[in-house]
C-alpha positions in Angstrom: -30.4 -34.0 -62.8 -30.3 -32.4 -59.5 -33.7 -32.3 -57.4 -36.1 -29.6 -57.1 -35.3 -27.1 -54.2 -38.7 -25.8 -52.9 -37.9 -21.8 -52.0 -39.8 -20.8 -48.9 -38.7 -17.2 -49.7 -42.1 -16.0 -50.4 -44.2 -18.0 -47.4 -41.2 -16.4 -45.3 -41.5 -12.4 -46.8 -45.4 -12.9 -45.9 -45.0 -14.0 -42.5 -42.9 -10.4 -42.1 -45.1 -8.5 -43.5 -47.9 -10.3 -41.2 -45.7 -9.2 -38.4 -45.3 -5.9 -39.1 -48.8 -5.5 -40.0 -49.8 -6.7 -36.2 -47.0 -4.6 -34.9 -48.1 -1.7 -36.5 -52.0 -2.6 -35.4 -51.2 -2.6 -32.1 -48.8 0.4 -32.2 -52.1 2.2 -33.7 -54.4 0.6 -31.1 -52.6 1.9 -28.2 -52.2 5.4 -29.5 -55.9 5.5 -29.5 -56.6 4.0 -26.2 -54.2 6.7 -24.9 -55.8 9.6 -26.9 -59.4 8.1 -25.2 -57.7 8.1 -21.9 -56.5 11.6 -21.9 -59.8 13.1 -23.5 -61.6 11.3 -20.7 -59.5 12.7 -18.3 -59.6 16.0 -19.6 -63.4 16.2 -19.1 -63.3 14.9 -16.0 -61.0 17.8 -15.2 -63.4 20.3 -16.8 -66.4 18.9 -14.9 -64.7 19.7 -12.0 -63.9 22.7 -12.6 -67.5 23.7 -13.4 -68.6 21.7 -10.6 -66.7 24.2 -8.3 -67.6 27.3 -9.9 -71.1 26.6 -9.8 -70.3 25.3 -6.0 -68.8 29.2 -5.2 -72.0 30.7 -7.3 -74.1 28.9 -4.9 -72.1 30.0 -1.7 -72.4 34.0 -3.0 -76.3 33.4 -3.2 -76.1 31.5 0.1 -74.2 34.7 1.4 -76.5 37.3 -0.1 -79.3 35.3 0.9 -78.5 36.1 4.5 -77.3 39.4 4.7 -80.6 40.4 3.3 -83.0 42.1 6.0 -86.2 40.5 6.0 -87.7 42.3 8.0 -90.3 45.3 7.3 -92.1 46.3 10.6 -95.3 44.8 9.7 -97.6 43.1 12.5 -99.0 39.6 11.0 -101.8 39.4 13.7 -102.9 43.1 12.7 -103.6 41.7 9.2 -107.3 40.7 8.4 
């Protein structure tokens, strides 16, 4: 009788799959951190933007503000 040979075929096909399982994690995990990344980025780039159109809005009321003539020929002390 010839002895027993133990096949490691199956303990070795698990350990792939294992592999490519955490491959394919990671491969997932990164796409996500970039997607984060660029969203972040992106409202960054929109809160800028706002930032600076409300920062021009400002400067036109600044700019009406002081061409406005404020005065209307009328004597404070003659007031009572």
């Amino acid at each position: 009788m010839e002895p027993e040979k133990k096949s490691r075929g199956a303990l070795i096909g698990s350990i792939i799959i294992i592999v490519i399982l955490v491959i394919g994690g990671i491969y997932i995990w990164q796409t996500k951190v970039k997607q984060m990344q660029l969203e972040k980025e992106k409202a960054q780039m929109e809160a800028q933007a706002i930032q600076a159109q409300n920062l021009q809005e400002l400067n036109a009321l600044e700019q009406e503000l002081n061409s406005i003539d404020a005065n209307v020929d009328v004597d404070v002390n003659s007031i009572q």
